[in-house]
KOLBA-648889 format. One record per residue (C-alpha): residue in one letter; x, y, z. Coordinates in Angstrom, 2 decimals. Example, Ala and Ser with C-alpha at 12.3 -4.5 7.8 and 13.67 -1.06 7.14 Angstrom:
2
<pt "a", <12.30, -4.50, 7.80>>
<pt "s", <13.67, -1.06, 7.14>>
END
This chain:
92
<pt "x", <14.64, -11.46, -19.30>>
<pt "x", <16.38, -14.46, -20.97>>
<pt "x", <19.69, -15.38, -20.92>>
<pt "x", <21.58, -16.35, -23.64>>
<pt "x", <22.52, -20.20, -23.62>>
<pt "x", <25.99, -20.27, -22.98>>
<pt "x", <26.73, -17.41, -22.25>>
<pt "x", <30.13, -16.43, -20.28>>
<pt "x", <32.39, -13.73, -18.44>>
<pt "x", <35.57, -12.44, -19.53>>
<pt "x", <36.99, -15.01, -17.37>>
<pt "x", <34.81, -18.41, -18.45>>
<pt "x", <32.76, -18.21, -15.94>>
<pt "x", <29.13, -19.20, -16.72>>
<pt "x", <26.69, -15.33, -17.10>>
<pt "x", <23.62, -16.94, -14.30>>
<pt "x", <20.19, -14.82, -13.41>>
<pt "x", <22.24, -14.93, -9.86>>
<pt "x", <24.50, -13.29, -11.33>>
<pt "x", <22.15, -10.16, -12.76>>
<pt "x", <20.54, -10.33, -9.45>>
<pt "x", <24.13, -9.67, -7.59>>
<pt "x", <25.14, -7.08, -9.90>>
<pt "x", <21.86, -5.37, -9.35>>
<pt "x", <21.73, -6.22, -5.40>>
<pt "x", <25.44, -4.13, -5.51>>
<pt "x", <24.57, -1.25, -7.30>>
<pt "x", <21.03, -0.69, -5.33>>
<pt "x", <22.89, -1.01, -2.19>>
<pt "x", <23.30, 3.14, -0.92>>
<pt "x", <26.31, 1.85, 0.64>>
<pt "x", <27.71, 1.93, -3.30>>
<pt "x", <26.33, 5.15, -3.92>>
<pt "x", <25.62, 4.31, -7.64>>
<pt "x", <24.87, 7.30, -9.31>>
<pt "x", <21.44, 5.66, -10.83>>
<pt "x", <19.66, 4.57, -7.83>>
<pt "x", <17.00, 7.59, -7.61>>
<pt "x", <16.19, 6.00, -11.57>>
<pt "x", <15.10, 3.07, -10.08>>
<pt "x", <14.05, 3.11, -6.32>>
<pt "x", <10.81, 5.38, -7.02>>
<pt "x", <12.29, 8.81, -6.08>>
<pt "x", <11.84, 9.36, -9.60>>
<pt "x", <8.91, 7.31, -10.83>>
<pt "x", <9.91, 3.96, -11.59>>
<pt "x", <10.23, 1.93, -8.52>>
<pt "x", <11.84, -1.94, -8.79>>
<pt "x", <9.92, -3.49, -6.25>>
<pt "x", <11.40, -7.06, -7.12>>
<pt "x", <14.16, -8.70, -8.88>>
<pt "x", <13.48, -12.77, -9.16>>
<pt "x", <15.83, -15.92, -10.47>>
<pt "x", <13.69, -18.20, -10.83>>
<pt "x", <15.71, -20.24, -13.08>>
<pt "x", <19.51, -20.15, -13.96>>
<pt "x", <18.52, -18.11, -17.07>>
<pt "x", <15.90, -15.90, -16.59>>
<pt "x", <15.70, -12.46, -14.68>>
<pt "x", <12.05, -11.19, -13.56>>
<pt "x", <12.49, -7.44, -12.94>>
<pt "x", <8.61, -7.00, -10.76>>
<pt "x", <8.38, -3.00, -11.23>>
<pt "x", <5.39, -0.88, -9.17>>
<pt "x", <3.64, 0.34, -12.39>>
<pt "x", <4.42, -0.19, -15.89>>
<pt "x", <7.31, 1.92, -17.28>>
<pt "x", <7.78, 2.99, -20.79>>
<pt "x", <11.29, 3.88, -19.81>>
<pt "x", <13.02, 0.68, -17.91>>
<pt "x", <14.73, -0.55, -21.14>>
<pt "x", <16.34, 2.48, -22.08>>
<pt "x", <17.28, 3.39, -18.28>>
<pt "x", <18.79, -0.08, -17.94>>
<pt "x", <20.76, 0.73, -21.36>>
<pt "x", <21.73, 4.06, -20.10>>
<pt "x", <25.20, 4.54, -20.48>>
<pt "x", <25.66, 6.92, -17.70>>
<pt "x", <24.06, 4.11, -15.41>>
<pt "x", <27.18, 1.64, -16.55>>
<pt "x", <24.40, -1.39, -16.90>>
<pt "x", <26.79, -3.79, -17.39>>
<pt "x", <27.22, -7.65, -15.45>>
<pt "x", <30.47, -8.45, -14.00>>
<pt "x", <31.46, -11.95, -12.76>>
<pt "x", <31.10, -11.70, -8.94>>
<pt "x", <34.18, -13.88, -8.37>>
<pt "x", <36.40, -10.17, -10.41>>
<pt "x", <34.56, -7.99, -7.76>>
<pt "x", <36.55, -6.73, -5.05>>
<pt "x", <35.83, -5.97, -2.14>>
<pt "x", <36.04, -1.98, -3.01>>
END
């Protein structure tokens, strides 16, 4: 994925691949228990193997086999796919 050029945060803050990369780190993290990791850790098919930044725009999602379904699972509205700044996180 590319980022939109300029993009921001609520807050002003610069939207980074880091960023998408946090966000995703946070929700795959069991600790979170986010309702949508079994959609994307292979209990379910797709498997993420890989989630790259190699620039400050761009976001390399490196899944196990191709996946008809990744876009609209990333869209999924039950899944909350969303990118918030890291510096409005809390620590809950």
């Amino acid at each position: 994925f590319t980022l939109r050029d300029g993009a921001v945060f609520h807050n002003g803050d610069a939207v980074t691949s880091s960023d998408v990369k946090w966000n995703w780190d946070r929700r795959m993290d069991p600790a979170n228990q986010w309702f949508c990791i079994p959609f994307y850790d292979g209990s379910q098919g797709l498997k993420v193997e890989q989630v790259a930044t190699p620039d400050p725009r761009t976001v390399v999602f490196t899944l196990k086999a191709p996946n008809a379904l990744f876009l609209a699972q990333l869209a999924s509205v039950q899944c909350n796919g969303w990118v918030a700044s890291p510096t409005n996180v809390g620590a809950d």
